[in-house]
C-alpha positions in Angstrom: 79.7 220.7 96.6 82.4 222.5 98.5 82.9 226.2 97.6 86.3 227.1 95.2 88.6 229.7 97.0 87.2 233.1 96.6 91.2 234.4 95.6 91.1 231.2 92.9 87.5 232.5 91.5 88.8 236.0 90.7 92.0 234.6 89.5 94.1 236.8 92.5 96.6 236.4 94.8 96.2 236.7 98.6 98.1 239.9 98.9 95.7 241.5 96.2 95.1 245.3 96.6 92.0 246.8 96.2 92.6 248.0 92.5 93.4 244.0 91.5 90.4 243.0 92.6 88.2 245.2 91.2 90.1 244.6 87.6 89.6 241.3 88.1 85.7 241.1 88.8 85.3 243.7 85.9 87.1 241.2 83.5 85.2 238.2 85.0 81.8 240.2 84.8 82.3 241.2 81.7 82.9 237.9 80.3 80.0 235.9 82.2 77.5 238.6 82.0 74.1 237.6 81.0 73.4 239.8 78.8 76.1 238.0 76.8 75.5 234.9 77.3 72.1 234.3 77.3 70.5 230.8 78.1 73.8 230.0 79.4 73.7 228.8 83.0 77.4 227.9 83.4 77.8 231.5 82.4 75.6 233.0 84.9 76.9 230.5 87.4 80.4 232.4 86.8 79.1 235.8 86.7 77.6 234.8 90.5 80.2 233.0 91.8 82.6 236.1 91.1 79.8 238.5 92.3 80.3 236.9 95.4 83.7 236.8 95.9 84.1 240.3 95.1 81.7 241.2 98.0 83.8 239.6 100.0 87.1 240.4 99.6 86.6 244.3 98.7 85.1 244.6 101.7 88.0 245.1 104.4 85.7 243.4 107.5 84.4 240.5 105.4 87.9 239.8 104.2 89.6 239.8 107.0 87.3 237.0 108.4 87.9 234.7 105.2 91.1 234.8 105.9 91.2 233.8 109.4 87.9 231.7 109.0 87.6 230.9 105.5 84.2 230.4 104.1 82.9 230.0 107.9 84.0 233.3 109.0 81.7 235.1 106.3 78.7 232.3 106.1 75.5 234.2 108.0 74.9 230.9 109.3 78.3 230.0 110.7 78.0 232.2 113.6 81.4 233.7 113.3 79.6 237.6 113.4 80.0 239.0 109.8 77.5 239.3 106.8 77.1 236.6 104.3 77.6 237.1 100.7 75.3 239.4 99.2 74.3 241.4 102.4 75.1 244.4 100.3 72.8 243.9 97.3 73.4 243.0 94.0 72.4 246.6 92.7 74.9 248.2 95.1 77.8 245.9 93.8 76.9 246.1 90.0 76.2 249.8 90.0 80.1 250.0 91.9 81.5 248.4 89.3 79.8 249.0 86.0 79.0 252.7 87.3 83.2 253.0 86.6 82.5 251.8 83.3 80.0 253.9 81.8 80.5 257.0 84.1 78.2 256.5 86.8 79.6 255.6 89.5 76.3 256.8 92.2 75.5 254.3 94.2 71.9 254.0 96.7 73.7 255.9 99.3 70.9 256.1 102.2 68.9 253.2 101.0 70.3 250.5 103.0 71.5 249.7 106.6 73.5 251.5 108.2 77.6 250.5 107.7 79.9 248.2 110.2 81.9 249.7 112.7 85.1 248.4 114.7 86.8 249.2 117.7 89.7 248.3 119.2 89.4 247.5 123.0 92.8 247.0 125.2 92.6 244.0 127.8 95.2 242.8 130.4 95.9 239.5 130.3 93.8 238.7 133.8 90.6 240.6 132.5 90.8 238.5 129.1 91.2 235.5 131.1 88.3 235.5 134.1 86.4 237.9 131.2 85.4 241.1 132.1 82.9 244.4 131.2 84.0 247.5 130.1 82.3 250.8 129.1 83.5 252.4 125.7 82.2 255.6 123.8 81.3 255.2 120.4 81.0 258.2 117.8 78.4 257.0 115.0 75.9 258.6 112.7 72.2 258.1 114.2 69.0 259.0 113.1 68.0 262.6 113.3 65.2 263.3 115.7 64.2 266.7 114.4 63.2 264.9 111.2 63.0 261.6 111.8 65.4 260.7 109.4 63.8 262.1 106.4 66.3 265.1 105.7 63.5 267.8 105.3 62.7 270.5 107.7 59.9 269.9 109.9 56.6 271.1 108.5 57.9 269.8 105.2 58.4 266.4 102.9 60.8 265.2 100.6 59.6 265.2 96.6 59.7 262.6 94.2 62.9 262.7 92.1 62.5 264.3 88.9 65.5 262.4 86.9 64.2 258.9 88.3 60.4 259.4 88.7 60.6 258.5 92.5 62.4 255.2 91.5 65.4 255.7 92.9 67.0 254.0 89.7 67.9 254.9 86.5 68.6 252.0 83.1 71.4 252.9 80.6 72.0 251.6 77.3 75.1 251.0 76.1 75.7 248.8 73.7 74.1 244.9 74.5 74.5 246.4 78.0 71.2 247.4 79.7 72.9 248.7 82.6 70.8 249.7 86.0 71.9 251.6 88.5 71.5 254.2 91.6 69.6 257.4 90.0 73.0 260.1 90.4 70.5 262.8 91.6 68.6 261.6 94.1 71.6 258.7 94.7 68.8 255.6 95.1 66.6 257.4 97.2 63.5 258.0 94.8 63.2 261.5 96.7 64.8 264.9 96.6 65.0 267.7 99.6 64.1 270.8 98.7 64.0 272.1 102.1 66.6 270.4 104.3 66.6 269.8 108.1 68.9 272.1 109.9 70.2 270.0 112.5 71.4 267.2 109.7 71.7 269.4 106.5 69.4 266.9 104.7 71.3 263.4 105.4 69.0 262.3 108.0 71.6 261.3 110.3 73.9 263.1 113.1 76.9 261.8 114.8 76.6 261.7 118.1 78.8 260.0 120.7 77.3 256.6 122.7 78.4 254.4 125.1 78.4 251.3 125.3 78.6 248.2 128.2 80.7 245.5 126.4 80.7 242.2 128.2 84.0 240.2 127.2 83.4 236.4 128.2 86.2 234.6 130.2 89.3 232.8 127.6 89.0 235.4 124.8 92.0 235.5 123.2 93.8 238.1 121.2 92.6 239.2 117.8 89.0 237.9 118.4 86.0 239.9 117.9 82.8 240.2 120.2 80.1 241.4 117.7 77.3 244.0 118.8 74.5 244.3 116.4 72.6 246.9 115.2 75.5 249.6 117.3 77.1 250.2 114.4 76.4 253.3 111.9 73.4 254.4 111.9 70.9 255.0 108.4 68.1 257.4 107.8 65.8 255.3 106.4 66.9 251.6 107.2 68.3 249.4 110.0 72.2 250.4 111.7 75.1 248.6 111.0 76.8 246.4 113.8 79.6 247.3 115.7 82.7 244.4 116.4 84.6 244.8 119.2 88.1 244.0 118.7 90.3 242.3 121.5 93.9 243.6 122.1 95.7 241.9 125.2 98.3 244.0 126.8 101.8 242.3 127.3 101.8 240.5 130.5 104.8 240.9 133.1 104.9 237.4 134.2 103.1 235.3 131.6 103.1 234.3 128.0 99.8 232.6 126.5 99.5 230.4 123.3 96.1 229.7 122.8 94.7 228.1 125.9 98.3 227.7 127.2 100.7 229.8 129.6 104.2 230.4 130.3 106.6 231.2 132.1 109.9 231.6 133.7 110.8 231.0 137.3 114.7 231.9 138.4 116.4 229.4 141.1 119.4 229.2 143.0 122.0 226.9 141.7 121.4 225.1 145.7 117.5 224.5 145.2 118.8 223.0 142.2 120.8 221.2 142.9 119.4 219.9 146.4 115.8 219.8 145.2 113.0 221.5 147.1 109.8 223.4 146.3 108.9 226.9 145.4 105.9 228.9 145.2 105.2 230.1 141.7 102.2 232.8 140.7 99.1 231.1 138.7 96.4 234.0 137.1 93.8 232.1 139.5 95.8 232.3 142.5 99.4 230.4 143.7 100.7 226.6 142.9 103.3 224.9 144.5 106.1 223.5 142.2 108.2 220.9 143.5 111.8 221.5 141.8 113.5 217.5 142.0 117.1 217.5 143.0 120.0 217.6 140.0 117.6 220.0 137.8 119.0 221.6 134.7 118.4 225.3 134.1 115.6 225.7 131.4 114.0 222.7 132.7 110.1 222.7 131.9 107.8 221.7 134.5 103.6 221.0 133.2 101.1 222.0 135.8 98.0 221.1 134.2 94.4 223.1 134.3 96.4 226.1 135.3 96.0 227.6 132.0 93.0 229.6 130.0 89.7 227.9 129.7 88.7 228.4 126.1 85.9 230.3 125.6 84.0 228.0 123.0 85.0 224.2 123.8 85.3 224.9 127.9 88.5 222.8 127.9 90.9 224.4 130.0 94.8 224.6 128.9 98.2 224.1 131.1 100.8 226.0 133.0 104.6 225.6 131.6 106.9 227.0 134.1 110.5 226.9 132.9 113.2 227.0 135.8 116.2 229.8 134.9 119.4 228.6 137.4 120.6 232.1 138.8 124.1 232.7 139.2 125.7 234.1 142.8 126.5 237.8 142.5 127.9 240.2 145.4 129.3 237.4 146.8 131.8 238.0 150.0 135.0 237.1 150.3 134.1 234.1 151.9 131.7 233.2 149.9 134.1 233.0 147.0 136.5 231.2 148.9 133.9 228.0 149.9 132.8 228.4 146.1 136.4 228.1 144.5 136.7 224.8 147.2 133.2 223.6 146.6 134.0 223.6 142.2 137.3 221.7 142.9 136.2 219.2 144.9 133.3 218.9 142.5 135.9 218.6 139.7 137.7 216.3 141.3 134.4 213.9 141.1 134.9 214.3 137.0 132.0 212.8 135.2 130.0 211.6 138.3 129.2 215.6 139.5 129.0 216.7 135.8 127.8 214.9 133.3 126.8 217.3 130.9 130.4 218.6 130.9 131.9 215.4 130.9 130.0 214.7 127.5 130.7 218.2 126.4 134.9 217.8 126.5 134.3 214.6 124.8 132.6 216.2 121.9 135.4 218.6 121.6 138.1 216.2 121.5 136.3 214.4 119.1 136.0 217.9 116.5 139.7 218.5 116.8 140.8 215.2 116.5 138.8 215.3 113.1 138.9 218.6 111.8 
């Protein structure tokens, strides 16, 4: 059975802010909570079903993907580079919300992977299209070395929390609600630093700056994302977070792309034109000769196929569209002028036989003002 709209499960629209869709989960948890509804597995299908579009779509990377991708784009299985519902936890994402509720609020900072990072790397149109490696630095929180990542000062260990017995959660009672979340003291860790580490001041992590080779494969295109895992932030006690690289192509002085296709515009004289001939346009894989048949109208689009982008997942490779732009004389001599002012009355002269288009257009006109 195919999977309901995560916007139509929390009952939001697309454009929904932050604040919406946490209102909106509340209301749906509250209503569909077990604890409420016991026995009732429609209920708790609910209650999940909006657990898991709220993961989604409060968290900026995840979203973004569902929006461009849909339920591929966040599916661990899909291939598309982000985390699958639930890669959070469901005691981080109830302990966000229903910590608001009751006062709490702490969630296990520390206890789980490190978070996603992005970065915005700047491509010309050629390095996008033959692909390409580049070097960027990277500032990112990574393990401490002095202590390993356990926040205490060498020569010492962390203690078991006090408020949470080493649990690293705490239960609350309110109401029917039997509420458990991150322990606020020791914030899920289950441990407590009495003495901390000096280089990290007890976090178990320090930022340091990396770099990075980044291999962009040949035909990626703007806006896509080339995913690096595990170079993301780093975490004292579990894995990193991965890092997506996100493609910007620069504006190109020649060519336009759509998808797999390019454009662009080639001026010619009004006598190429009108003669015919050929001329020699630029390709991104080299040069191409375009053969310009006589009587050709400005804008005129000529295909030249496979000169275009080979796409970067299916291999087919898209087309060149050169459009021809009819330059008019400038700086002409006096001569020049002369032979032109002959050349346009003997071409008059010809009426509909040199100038069709014209001919058509002064019809047209007559026609308006005879009716209007």
């Amino acid at each position: 059975m195919a999977k309901r709209d995560y916007y139509e499960v929390l009952g939001v629209e697309r454009a929904a802010s932050e604040a919406d869709l946490k209102k909106a989960y509340r209301r749906l948890a509250m209503k569909y909570h077990p604890d409420r509804n016991p026995d009732d597995e429609a209920a708790e299908k609910s209650f999940k079903e909006a657990k898991e579009a709220y993961e989604i779509l409060a968290d900026p990377q995840k979203r973004s993907a569902y929006d461009q991708f849909g339920h591929a784009g966040v599916d661990p299985s899909g291939g598309m580079g982000g985390a699958g519902p639930g890669a959070a936890g469901f005691g981080d994402i109830f302990g966000d919300i229903f910590g608001d509720i009751f006062g709490g609020g702490a969630r296990r900072g520390g206890a789980g992977r490190g978070a996603d990072l992005q970065y915005t790397l700047e491509l010309s149109l050629e390095e996008a299209v033959h692909g390409s490696e580049s070097r960027i630095r990277i500032p990112s929180q990574v393990r401490c070395d002095t202590c390993s990542g356990s926040g205490a000062r060498p020569g010492t260990s962390p203690t078991a929390c006090a408020t949470c017995k080493g649990q690293g959660q705490v239960r609350m009672q309110q109401g029917f609600f039997s509420i458990q979340q991150a322990c606020p003291d020791c914030r899920g860790r289950g441990t407590v630093i009495q003495s901390p580490c000096s280089d990290c001041s007890g976090s178990g992590t320090v930022q340091k700056t990396k770099t990075l080779q980044v291999k962009v494969p040949a035909g990626v295109d703007d806006g896509d994302q080339i995913r690096l895992g595990g170079e993301g932030q780093g975490s004292a006690t579990s894995g990193s977070g991965d890092l997506y690289v996100q493609i910007r192509i620069r504006q190109h002085p020649i060519f336009s792309r759509d998808s797999d296709n390019l454009y662009c515009e080639m001026p010619v004289s009004i006598a190429m034109a009108t003669l015919g001939g050929e001329i020699e346009i630029p390709t991104l894989s080299g040069r191409a000769q375009l053969k310009v048949p006589s009587e050709s109208q400005s804008e005129r689009v000529f295909r030249l196929k496979s000169k275009g982008v080979r796409n970067v997942r299916s291999g087919a490779v898209g087309d060149l569209f050169c459009k021809i732009k009819i330059e008019t004389p400038v700086n002409l001599t006096r001569k020049q002028r002369e032979l032109l002012r002959e050349f346009d009355d003997k071409v008059k002269a010809g009426g509909e036989r040199h100038s069709p288009r014209e001919s058509s257009w002064s019809d047209r006109l007559k026609s308006f003002f005879t009716t209007s």
